[in-house]
Backbone as a chain_set.jsonl record, in Angstrom:
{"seq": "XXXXXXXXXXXXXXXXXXXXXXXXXXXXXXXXXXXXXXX", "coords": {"N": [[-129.057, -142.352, -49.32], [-127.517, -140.673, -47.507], [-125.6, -142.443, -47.83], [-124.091, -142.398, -50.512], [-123.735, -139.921, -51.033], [-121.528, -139.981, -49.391], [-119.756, -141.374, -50.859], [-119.761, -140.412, -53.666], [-118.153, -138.384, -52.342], [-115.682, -139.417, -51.685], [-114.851, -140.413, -54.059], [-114.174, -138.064, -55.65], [-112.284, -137.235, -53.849], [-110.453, -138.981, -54.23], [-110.054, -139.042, -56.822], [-108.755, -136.032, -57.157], [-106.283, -135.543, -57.555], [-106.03, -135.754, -60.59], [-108.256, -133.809, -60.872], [-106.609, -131.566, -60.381], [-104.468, -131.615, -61.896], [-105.769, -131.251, -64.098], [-107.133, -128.535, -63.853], [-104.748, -127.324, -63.807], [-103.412, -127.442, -66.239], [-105.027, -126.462, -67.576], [-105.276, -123.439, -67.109], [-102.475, -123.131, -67.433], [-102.575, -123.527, -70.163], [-104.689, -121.663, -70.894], [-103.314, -119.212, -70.392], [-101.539, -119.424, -71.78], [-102.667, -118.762, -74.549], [-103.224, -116.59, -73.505], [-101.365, -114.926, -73.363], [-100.637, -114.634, -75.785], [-102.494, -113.56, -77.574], [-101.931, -111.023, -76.308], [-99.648, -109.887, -77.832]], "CA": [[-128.728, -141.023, -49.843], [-126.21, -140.299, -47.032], [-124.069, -142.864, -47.887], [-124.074, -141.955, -51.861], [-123.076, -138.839, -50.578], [-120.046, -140.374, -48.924], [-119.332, -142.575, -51.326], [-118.834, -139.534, -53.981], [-116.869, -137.36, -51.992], [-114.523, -139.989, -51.324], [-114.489, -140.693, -55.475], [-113.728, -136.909, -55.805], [-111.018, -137.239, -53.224], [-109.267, -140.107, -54.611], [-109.106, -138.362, -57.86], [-108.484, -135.082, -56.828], [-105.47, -135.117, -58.138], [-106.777, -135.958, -61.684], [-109.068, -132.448, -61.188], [-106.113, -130.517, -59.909], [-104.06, -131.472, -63.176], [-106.634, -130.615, -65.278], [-106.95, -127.227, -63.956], [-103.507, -126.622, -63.847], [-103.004, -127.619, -67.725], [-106.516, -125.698, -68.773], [-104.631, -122.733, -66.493], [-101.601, -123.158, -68.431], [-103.179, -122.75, -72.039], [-105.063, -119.972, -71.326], [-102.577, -118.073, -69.936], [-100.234, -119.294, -73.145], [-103.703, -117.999, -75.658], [-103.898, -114.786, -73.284], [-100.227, -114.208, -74.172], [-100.262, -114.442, -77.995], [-103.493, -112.077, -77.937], [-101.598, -109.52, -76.031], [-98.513, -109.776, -78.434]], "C": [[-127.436, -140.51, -49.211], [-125.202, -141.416, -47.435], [-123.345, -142.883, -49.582], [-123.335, -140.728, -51.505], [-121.575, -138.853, -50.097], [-119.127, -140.984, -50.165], [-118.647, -141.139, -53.031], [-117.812, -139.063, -53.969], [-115.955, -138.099, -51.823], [-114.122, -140.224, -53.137], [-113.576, -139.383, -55.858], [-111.972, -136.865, -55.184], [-110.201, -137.71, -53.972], [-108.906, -139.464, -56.387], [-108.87, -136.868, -58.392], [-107.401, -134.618, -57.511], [-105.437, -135.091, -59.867], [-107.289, -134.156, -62.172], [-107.674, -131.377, -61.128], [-105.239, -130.587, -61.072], [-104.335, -131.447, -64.704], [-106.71, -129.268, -65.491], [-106.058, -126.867, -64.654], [-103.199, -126.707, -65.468], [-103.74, -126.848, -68.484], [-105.623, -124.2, -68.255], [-103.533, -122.105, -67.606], [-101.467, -122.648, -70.123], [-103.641, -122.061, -72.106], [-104.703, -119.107, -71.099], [-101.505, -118.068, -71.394], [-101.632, -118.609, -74.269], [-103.297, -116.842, -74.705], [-102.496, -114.14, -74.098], [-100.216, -113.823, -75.478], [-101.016, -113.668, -78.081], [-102.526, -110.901, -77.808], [-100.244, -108.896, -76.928], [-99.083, -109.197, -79.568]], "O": [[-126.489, -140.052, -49.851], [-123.996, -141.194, -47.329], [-122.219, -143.335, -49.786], [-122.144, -140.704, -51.815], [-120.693, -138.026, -50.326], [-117.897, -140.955, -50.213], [-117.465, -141.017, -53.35], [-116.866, -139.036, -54.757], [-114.933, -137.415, -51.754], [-112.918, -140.171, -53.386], [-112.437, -139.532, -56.301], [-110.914, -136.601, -55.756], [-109.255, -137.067, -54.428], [-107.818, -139.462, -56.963], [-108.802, -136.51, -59.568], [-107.395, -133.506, -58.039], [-104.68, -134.252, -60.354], [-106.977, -133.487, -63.158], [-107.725, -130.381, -61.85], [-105.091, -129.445, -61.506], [-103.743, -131.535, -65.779], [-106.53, -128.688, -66.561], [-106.131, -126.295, -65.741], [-102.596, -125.708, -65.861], [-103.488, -126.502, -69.638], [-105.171, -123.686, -69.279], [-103.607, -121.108, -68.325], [-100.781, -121.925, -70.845], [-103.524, -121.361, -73.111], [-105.29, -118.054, -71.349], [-100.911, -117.115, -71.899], [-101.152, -117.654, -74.88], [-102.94, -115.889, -75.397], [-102.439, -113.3, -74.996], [-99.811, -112.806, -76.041], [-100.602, -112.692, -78.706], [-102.273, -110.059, -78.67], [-99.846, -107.738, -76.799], [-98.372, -108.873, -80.52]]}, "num_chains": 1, "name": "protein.A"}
């Protein structure tokens, strides 16, 4: 169990950067939809 546990967080890690340019793109579009609403 603990080493499933490890063995995750290190999956997470390694594609961390994967999650963080997902945000940033989901980020991106809903700030470009919030715009066009407020126009």
């Amino acid at each position: 169990m603990h080493d499933q546990i490890i063995s995750v967080l290190q999956l997470l890690h390694h594609h961390s950067w994967l999650a963080m340019d997902f945000i940033l793109s989901a980020l991106f579009y809903f700030t470009k939809q919030a715009d066009f609403f407020t126009v």
